[in-house]
C-alpha positions as CSV (number, residue, x, y, z in Angstrom):
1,X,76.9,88.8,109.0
2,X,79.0,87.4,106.1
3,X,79.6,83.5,106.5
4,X,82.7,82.4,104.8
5,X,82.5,78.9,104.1
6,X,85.7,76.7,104.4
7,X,87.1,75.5,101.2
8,X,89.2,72.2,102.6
9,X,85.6,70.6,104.2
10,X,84.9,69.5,100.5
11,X,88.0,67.6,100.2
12,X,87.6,64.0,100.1
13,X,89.1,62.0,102.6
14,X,92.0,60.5,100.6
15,X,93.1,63.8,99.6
16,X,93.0,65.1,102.9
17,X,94.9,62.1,104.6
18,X,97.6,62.5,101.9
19,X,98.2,66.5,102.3
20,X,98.2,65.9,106.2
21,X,100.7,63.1,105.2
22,X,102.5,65.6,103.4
23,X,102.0,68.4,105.8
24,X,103.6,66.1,108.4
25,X,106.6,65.1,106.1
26,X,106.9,69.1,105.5
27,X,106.7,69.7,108.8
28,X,109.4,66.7,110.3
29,X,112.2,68.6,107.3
30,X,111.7,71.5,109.0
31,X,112.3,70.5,112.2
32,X,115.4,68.9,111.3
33,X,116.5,72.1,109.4
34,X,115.1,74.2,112.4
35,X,117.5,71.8,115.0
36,X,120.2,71.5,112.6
37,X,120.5,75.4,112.6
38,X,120.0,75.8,116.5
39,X,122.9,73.0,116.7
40,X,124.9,75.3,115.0
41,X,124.5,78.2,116.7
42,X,125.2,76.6,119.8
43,X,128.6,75.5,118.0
44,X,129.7,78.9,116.8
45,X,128.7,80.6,120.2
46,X,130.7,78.0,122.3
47,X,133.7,76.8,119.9
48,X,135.8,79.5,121.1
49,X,139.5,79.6,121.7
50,X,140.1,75.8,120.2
51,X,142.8,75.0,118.6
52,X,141.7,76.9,115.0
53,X,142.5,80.5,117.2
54,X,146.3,79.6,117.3
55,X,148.1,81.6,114.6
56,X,150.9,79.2,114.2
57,X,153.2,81.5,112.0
58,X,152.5,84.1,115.0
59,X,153.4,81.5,117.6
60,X,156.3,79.8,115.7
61,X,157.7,83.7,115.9
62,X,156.9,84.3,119.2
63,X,158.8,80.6,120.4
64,X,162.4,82.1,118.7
65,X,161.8,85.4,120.0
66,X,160.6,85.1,123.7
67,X,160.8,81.2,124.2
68,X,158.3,78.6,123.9
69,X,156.4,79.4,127.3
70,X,156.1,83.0,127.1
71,X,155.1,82.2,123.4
72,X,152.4,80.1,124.4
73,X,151.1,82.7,127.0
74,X,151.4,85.4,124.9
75,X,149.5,83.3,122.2
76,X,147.1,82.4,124.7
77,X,147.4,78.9,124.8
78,X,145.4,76.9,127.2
79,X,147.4,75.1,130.1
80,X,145.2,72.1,128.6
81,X,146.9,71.9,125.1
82,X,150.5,71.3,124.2
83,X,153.2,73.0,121.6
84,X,155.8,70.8,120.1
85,X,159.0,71.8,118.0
86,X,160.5,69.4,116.2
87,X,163.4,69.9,113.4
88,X,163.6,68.2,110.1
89,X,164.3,64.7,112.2
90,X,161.2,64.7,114.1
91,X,163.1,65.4,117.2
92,X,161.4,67.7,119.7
93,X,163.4,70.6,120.0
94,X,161.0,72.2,122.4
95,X,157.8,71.3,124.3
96,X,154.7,72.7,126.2
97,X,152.8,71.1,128.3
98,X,153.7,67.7,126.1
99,X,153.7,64.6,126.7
100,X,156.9,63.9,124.8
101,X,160.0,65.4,126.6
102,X,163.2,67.2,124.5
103,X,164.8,64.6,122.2
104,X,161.6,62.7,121.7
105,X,162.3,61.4,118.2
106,X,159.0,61.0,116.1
107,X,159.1,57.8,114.0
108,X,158.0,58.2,110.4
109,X,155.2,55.9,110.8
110,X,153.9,58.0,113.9
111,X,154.2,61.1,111.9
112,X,152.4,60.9,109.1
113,X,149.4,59.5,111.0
114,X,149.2,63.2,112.0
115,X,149.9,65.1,108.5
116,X,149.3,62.9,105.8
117,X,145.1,62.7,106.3
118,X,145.1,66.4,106.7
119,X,147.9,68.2,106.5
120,X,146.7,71.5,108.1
121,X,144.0,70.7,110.6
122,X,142.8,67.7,111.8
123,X,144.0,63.8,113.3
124,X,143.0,61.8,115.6
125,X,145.9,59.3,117.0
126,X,145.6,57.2,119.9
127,X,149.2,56.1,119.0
128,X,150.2,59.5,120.1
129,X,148.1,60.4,123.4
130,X,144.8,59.1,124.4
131,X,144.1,62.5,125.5
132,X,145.1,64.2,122.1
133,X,143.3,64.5,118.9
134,X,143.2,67.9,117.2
135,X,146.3,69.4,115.9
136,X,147.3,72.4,113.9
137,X,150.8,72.0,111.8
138,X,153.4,74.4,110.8
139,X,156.3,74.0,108.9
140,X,158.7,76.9,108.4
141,X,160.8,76.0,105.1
142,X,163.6,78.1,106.6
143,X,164.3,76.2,109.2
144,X,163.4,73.3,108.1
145,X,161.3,72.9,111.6
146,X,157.9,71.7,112.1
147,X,155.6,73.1,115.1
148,X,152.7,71.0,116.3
149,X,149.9,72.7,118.5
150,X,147.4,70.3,120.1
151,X,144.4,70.2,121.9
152,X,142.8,67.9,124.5
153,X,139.9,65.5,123.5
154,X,137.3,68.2,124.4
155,X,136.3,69.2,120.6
156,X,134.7,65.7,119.9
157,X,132.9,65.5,123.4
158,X,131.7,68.8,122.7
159,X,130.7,67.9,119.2
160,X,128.8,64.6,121.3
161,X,127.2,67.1,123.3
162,X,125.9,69.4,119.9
163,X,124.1,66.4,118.5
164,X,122.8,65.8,121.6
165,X,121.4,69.2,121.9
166,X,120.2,68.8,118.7
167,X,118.1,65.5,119.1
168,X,116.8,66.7,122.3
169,X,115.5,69.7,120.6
170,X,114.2,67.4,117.4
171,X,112.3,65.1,119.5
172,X,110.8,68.0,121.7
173,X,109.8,69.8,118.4
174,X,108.3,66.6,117.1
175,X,106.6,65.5,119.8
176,X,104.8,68.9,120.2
177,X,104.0,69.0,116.3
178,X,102.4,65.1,116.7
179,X,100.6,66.2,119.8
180,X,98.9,69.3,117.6
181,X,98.5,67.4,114.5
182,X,96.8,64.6,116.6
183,X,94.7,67.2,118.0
184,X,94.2,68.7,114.6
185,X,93.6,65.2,112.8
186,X,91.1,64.9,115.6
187,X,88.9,67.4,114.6
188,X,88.7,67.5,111.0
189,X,88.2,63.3,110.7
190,X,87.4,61.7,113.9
191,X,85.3,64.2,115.7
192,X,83.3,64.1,112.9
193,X,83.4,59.9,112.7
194,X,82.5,60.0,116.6
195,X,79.4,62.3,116.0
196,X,78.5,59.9,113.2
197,X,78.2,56.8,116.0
198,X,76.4,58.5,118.4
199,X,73.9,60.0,115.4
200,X,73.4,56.6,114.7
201,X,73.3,55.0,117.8
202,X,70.3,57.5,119.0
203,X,68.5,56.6,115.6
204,X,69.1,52.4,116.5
205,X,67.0,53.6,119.6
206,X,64.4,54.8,118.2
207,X,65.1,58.1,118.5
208,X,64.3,59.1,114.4
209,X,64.2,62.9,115.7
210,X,67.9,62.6,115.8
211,X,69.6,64.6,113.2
212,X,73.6,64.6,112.6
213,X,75.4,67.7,112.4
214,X,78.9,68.2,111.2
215,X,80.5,70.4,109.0
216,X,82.4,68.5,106.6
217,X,81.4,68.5,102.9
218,X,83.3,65.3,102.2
219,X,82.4,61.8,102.4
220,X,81.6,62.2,106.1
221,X,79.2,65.2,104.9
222,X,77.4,62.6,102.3
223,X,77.0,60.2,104.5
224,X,75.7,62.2,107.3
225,X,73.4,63.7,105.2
226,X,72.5,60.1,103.7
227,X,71.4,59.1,108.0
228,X,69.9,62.4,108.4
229,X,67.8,61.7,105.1
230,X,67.0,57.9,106.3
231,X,66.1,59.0,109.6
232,X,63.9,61.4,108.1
233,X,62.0,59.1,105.8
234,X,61.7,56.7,109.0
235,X,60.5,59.5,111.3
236,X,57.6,60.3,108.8
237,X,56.9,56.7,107.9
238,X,56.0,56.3,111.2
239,X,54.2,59.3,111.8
240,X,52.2,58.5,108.4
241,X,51.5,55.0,110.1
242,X,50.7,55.9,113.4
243,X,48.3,58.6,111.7
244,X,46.6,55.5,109.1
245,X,46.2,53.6,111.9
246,X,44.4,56.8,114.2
247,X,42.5,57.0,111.2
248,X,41.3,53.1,110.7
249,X,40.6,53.3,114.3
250,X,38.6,56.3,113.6
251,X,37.0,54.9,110.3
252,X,35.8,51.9,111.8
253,X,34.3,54.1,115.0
254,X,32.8,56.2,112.5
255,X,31.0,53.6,110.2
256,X,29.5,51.9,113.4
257,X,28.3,55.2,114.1
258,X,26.5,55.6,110.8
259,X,25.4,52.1,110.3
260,X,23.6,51.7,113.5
261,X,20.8,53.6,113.3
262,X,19.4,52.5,109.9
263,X,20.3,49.4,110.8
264,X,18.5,49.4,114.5
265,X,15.3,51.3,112.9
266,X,15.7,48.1,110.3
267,X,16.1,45.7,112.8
268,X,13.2,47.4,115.2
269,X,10.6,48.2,112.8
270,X,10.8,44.6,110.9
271,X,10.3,42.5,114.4
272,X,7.3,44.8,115.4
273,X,5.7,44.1,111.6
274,X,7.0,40.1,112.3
275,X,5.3,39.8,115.6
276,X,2.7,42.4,115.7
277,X,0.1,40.8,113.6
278,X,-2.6,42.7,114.2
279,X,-1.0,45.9,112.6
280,X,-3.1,48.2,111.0
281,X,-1.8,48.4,106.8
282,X,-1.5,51.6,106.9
283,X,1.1,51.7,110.0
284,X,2.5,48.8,108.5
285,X,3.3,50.7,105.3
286,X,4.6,53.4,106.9
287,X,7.3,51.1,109.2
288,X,8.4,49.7,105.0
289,X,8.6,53.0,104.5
290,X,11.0,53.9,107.3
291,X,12.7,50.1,106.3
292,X,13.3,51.1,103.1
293,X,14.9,54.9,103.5
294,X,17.1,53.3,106.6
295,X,18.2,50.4,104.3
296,X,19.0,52.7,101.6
297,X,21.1,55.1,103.6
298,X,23.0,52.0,104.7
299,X,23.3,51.4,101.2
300,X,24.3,54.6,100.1
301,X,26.8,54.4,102.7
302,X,28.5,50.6,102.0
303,X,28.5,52.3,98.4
304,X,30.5,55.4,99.1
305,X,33.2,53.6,101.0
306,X,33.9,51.3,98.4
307,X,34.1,53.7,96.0
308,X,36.5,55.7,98.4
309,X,38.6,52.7,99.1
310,X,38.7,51.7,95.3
311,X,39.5,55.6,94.1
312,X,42.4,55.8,97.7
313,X,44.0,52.1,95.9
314,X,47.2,52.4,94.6
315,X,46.6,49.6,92.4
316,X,43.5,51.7,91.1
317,X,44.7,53.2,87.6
318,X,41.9,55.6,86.8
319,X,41.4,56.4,82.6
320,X,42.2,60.0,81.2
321,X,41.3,61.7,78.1
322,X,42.6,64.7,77.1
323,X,39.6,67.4,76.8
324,X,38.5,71.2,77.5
325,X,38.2,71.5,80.8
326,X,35.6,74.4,79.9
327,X,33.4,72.7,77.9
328,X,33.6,69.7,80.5
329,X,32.0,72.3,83.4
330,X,29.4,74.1,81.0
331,X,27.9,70.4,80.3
332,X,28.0,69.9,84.0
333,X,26.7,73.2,84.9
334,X,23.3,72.9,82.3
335,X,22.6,69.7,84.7
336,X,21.8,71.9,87.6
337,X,21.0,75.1,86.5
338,X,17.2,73.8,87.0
339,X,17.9,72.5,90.5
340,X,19.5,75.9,91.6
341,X,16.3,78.0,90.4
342,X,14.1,75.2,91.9
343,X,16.1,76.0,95.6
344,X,15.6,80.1,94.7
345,X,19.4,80.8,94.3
346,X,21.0,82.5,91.9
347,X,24.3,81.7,89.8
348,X,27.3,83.1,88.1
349,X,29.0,81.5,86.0
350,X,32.3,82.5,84.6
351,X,33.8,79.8,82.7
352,X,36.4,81.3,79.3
353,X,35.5,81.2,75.9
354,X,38.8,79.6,74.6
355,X,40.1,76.2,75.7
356,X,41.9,74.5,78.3
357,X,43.4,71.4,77.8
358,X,43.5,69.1,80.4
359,X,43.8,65.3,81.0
360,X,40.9,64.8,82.3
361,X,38.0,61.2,83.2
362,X,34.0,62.3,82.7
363,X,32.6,60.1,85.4
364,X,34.9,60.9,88.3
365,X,35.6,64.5,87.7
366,X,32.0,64.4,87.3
367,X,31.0,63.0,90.7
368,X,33.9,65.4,92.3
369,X,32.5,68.7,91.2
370,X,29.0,67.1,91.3
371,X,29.6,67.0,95.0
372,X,31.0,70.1,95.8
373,X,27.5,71.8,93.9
374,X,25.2,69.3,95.5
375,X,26.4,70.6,98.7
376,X,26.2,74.1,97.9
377,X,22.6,73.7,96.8
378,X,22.1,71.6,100.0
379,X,23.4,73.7,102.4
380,X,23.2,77.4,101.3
381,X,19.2,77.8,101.3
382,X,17.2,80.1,99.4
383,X,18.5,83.6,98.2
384,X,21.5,82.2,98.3
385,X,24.3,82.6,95.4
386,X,26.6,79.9,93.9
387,X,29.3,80.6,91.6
388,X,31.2,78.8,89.4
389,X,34.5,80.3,88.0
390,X,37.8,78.8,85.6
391,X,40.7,80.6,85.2
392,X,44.1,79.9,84.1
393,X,47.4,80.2,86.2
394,X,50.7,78.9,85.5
395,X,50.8,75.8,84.4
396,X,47.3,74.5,86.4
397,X,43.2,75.4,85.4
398,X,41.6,76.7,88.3
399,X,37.8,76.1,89.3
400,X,36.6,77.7,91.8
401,X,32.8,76.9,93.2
402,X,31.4,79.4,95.8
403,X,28.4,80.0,97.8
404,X,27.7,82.7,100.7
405,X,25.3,80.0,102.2
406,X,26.3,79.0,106.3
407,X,29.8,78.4,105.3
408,X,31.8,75.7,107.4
409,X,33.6,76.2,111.1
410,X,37.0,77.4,110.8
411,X,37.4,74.6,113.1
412,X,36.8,71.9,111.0
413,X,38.8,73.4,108.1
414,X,41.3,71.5,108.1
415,X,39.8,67.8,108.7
416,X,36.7,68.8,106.2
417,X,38.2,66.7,103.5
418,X,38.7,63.5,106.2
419,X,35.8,60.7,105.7
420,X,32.7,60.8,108.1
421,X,33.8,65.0,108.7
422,X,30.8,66.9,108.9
423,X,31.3,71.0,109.4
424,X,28.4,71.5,112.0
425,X,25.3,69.8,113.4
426,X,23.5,70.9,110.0
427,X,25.5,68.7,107.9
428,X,24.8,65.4,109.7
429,X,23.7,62.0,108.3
430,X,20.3,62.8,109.1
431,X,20.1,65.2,105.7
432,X,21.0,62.1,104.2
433,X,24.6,62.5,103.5
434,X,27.1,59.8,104.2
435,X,29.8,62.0,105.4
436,X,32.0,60.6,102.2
437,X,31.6,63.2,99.6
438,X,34.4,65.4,99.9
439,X,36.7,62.7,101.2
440,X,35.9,61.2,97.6
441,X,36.0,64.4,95.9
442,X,39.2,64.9,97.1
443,X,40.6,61.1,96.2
444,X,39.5,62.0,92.5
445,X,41.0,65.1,92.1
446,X,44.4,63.6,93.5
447,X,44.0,60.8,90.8
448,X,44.2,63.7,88.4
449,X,47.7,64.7,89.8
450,X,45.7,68.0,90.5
451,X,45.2,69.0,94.9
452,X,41.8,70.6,96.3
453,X,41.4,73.2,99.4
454,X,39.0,75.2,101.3
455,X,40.1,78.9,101.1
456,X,40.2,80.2,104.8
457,X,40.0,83.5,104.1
458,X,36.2,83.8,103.1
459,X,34.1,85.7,105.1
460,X,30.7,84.1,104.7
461,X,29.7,80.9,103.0
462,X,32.5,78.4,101.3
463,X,34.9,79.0,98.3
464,X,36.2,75.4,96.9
465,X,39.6,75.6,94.9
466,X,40.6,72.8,93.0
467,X,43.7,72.8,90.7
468,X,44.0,70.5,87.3
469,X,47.5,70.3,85.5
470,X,47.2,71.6,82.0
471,X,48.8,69.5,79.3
472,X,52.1,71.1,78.2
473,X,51.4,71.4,73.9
């Protein structure tokens, strides 16, 4: 399905009020044009048999021939209009219908209030009859008479009742074209205003799921998109809170866990050595013994979290050197090749002949990777294999540390690298680990704008990827 996108949502608001200005304006002429043609029509359809029918040379014929009634019926002249002929006195020779009987005598002054504005078609004159206004005038040059043919006051009531027609229909027509532009205006700028509110009322509620949708590409469209964004950085604010805080709660659950039973065989074993004074040395030494490995493991563990919490500051700015990553690892790698034959595993180690630069710091990267192989040797058992591997892709060195040893519950996957996370019952703090190492490995490897996972997809054992930015030369 082809989705055509609508050109006029990217117009800004200013441009779009002033074309539906405009489009209104447009519209409004038209309508008058539209009403001022309909007026007409009505006038030509209706304006029949007036006073602009008469053929006065036909009629002025017609009066001589037949006489001035049968002239007027034969002309077809309506009972409500009236003939006069007058001769070259103004004295009415001959009348229909008019007002004025025979021998009427026009004064000049009356007269030319009828012919002088318009000689051949129109006067009103209320000097003449109230009822009167439209005449037609003929003069015959060889008779010297003059023939006035009038009609009633009907044209300029039914001119009145044209414009009527013709504002009724305006306002109709304008009215309807207001009611749909309203309509129209309401959809492509307030709709979108009143989804705006109630966006943004949800979101004052604490609703930061809420998301805003509208159409419009305009400045509506920016700022919806502005309160989607807001509500979006809010919504995961408080998620990463509410998660910092599960994790404190957790933390501090988790410490109390780990501290309390070096500290209770500390606290046990030195008040039976205090009180008991008839110990025998050797059981004495034994219960420093215990004392000194539980105090050490609470040691160990003090120590790791400070070093998590100073590596997880944001104020912590660690120091990096540029350096071959390769070389870095085969260094590493001589440390515990003597460890890994001590254990009875075997190794492979494929790290590339020619260089990959990286910014890099020697004592954390150190610790990082010196975890991950600790663990390997610590965990795997004898006969095992551990493998070390760098490669290059994109723009990141890839090391990848391996071992088919018992591998790690697909379970705990994805909380492995989550402090005091142990994989299984064989990876407790009774091996001696703190439950800190990869939380810390991890932490370092972030500080080297670089990322570390746990591929999923290995069938026995663990496979450790970690990713270091090369440096761009």
């Amino acid at each position: 399905m082809i989705k055509i996108s609508n050109p006029f949502r990217k117009i800004n608001i200013s441009t779009k009020l002033f074309l539906n200005y405009l489009f209104l304006f447009v519209i409004v002429v038209f309508i008058l044009i539209f009403s001022f043609a309909g007026g007409m029509t009505y006038i030509a359809k209706h304006n029949k048999g007036t006073i602009d029918d008469v053929d006065m040379e036909s009629l002025y014929e017609n009066i001589y021939e037949h006489g001035i009634d049968r002239a007027c019926k034969i002309e077809g002249i309506k009972d409500n209009s009236y003939i006069e002929l007058l001769d070259e006195n103004l004295t009415v020779l001959d009348e229909y219908n008019s007002v004025h009987p025979k021998g009427y005598v026009y004064e000049q002054k009356e007269f030319n209030k009828i012919i002088i504005p318009n000689y051949y078609y129109y006067q009103y004159s209320e000097d003449i009859n109230e009822e009167s206004n439209s005449f037609n005038v003929y003069y015959s040059e060889e008779t010297d008479n003059i023939l006035l043919a009038s009609v009633p006051n009907q044209e300029i009531k039914f001119i009145q009742k044209v414009l009527k027609v013709i504002f009724i229909i305006f306002v109709l027509v304008l009215l309807i074209v207001i009611i749909i532009y309203a309509k129209w205006t309401s959809i492509s700028l307030v709709r979108p205003i009143k989804s705006l509110v109630k966006g943004v009322n949800e979101i004052s509620k604490g609703n930061y799921d809420t998301r805003i949708k509208i159409k419009s590409k305009n400045e509506l469209g920016i700022l919806k998109d502005a309160i989607n964004n807001m509500s979006k950085k809010i919504e995961e604010e408080i998620f990463l809170r509410e998660k910092a805080e599960k994790n404190r709660k957790r933390l501090i659950l988790d410490i109390s866990h780990d501290l309390k039973t070096p500290l209770t065989n500390i606290m046990g074993y030195s008040e039976t050595i205090y009180y008991d004074m008839e110990l025998d040395e050797s059981i004495k030494n034994r219960y420093l013994n215990i004392i000194m490995s539980n105090s050490k493991k609470a040691n160990e563990l003090i120590s790791d979290l400070f070093e998590l919490s100073k590596i997880d500051s944001d104020d912590n700015k660690i120091e990096l050197k540029k350096q071959d990553i390769c070389e870095f690892i085969r260094i590493l790698l001589i440390d515990y090749v003597f460890e890994i034959e001590e254990n009875s595993m075997d190794y492979e180690f494929d790290i590339p002949d020619y260089e990959i630069m990286c910014d890099i710091s020697d004592k954390y990267l150190q610790r990082a990777i010196s975890n991950l192989i600790v663990n390997s040797i610590k965990y795997s058992g004898k006969e095992s294999t551990i493998k070390v591997s760098i490669r290059k892709a994109n723009n990141d060195a890839i090391i990848n540390i391996e071992d088919n040893g018992i591998g790690i519950k697909s379970d705990s996957i994805k909380d492995i690298f989550e402090p005091f996370v142990r994989a299984d019952s064989s990876r407790n703090s009774k091996t001696g680990g703190t439950g800190l190492g990869l939380a810390i490995t991890r932490a370092i490897i972030k500080k080297h704008g670089g990322d570390i996972y746990l591929d999923p997809y290995v069938d026995k054992g663990c496979k450790f990827i970690i990713t270091i930015p090369i440096i761009k030369t």
